[in-house]
BAFI-3210 file (N, C-alpha, C; in Angstrom, 3 decimals, decimal comma, padded with zeros to 6 digits):
// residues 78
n [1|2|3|4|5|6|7|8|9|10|11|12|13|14|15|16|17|18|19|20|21|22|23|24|25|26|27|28|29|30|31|32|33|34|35|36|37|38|39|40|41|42|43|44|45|46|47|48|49|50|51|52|53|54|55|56|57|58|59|60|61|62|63|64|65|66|67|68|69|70|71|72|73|74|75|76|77|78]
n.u [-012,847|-012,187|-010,481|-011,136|-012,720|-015,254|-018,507|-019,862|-022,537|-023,247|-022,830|-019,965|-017,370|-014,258|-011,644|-008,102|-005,769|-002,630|-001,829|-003,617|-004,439|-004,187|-005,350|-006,054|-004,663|-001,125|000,368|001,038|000,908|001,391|001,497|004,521|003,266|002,287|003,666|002,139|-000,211|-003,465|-003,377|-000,523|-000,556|-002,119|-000,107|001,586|000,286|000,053|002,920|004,526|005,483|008,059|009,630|008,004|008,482|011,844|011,746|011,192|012,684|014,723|013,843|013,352|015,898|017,102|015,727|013,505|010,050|006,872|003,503|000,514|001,467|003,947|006,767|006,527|006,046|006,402|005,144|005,795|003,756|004,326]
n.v [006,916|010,067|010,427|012,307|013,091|012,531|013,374|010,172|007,838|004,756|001,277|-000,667|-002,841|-003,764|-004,990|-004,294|-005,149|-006,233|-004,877|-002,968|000,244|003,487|006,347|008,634|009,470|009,269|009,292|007,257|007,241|004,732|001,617|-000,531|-003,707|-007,381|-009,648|-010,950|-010,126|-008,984|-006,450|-005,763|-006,960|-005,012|-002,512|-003,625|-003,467|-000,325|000,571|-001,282|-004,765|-006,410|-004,213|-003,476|-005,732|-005,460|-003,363|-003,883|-006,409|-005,051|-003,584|-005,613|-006,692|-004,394|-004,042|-002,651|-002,206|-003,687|-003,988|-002,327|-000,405|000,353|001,116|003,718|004,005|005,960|005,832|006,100|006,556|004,324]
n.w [-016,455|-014,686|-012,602|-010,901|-007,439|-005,898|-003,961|-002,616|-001,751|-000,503|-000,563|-000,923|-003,510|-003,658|-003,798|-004,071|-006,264|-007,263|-009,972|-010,414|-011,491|-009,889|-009,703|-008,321|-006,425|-005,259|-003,590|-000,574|003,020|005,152|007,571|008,045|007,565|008,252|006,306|003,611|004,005|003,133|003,293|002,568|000,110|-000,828|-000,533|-002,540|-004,719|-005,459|-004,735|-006,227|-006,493|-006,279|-005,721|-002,326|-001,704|-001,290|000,150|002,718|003,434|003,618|005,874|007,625|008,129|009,550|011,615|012,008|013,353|013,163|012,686|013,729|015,314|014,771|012,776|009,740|006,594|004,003|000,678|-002,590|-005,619|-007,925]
ca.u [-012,792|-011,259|-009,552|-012,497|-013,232|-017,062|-019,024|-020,609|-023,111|-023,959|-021,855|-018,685|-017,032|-013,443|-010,396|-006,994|-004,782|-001,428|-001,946|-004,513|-004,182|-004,711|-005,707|-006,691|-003,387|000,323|001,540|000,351|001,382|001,164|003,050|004,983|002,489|002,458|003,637|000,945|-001,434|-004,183|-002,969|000,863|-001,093|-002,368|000,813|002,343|-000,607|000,360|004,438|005,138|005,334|009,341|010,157|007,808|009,807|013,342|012,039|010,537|013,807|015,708|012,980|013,979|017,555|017,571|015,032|011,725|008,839|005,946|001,815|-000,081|002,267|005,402|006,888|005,425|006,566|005,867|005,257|005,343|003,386|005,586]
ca.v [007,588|010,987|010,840|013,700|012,684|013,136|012,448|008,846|006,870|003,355|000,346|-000,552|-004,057|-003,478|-005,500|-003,784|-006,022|-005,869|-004,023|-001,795|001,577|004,563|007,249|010,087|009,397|009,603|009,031|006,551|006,707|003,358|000,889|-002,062|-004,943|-008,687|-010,384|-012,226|-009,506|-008,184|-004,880|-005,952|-006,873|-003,407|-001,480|-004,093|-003,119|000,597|000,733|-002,616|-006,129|-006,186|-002,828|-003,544|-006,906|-004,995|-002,493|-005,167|-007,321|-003,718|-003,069|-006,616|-006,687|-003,258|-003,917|-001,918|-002,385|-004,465|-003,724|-001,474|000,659|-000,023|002,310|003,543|004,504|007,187|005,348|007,062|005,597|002,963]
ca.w [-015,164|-015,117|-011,538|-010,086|-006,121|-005,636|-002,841|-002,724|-000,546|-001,081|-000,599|-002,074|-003,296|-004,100|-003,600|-004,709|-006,691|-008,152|-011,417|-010,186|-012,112|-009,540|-010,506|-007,514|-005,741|-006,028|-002,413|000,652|004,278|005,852|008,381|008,159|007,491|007,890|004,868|003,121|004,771|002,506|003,214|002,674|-001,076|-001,243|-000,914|-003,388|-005,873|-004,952|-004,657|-007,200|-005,605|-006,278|-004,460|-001,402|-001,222|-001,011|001,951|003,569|003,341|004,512|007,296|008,894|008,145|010,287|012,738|011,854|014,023|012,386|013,375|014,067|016,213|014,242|012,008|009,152|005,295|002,352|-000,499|-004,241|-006,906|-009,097]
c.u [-011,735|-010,080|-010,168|-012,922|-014,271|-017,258|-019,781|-021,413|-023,506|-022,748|-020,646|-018,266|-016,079|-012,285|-008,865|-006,095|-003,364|-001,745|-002,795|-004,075|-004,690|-004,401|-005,772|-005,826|-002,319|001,334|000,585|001,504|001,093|002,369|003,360|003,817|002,768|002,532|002,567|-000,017|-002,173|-003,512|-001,361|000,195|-001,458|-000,985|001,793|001,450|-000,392|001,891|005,266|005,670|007,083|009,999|009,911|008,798|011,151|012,767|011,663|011,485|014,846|015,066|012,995|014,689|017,962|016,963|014,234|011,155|007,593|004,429|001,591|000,576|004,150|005,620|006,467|006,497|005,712|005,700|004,700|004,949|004,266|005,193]
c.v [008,684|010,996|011,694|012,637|013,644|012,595|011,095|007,734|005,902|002,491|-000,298|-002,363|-004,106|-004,007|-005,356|-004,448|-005,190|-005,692|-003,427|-000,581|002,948|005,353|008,894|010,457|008,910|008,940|007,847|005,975|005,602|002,447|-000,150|-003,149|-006,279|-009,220|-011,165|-011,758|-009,381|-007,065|-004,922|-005,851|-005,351|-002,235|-002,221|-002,804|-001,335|001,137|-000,319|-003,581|-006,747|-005,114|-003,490|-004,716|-006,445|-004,019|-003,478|-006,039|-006,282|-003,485|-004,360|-006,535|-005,393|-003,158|-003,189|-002,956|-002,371|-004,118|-002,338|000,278|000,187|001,273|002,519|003,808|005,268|006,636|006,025|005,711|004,900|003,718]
c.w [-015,214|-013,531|-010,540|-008,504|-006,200|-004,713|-002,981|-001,169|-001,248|-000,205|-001,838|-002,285|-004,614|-003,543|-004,483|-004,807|-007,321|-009,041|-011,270|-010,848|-011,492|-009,766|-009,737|-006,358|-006,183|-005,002|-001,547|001,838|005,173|007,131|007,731|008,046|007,954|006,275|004,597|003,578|003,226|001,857|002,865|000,685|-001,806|-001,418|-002,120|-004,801|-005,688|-005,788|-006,236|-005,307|-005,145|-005,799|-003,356|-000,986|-000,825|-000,037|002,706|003,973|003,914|006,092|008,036|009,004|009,499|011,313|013,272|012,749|013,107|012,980|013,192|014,739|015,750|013,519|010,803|007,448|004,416|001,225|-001,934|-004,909|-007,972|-010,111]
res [x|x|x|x|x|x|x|x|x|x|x|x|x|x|x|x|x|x|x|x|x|x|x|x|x|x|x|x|x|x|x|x|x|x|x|x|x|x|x|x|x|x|x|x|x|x|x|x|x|x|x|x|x|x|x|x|x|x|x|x|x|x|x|x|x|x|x|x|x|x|x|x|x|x|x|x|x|x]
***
């Protein structure tokens, strides 16, 4: 896979783990999660699983806002 975004129709069946290797991105804006979310999984597989743990452990300690309407973060590719 060279990294090239094409258009695609069909259906998809893709669950983004820790060691995922992406490829067509660099950055991802997201919020605060629930631990043990899915999507808390996805920015591990993303950021590394040992980073997200230390903002996550900074973003309680300081009193970030969690959901949907919480605050959000920039995350660079590990």
């Amino acid at each position: 896979m060279s990294g090239e975004i094409r258009a695609f129709a069909g259906e998809t069946d893709i669950f983004i783990l820790p060691g995922h290797q992406f490829r067509a991105v660099d950055m991802l804006m997201t919020n605060f999660h629930l631990p043990r979310s899915t999507l808390f999984m996805l920015v591990c597989a993303f950021a590394g699983q040992e980073r997200m743990q230390a903002a996550y452990a900074h973003a309680i300690a300081t009193g970030y806002r969690f959901y949907s309407y919480g605050d959000s973060s920039l995350l660079e590719l590990a």
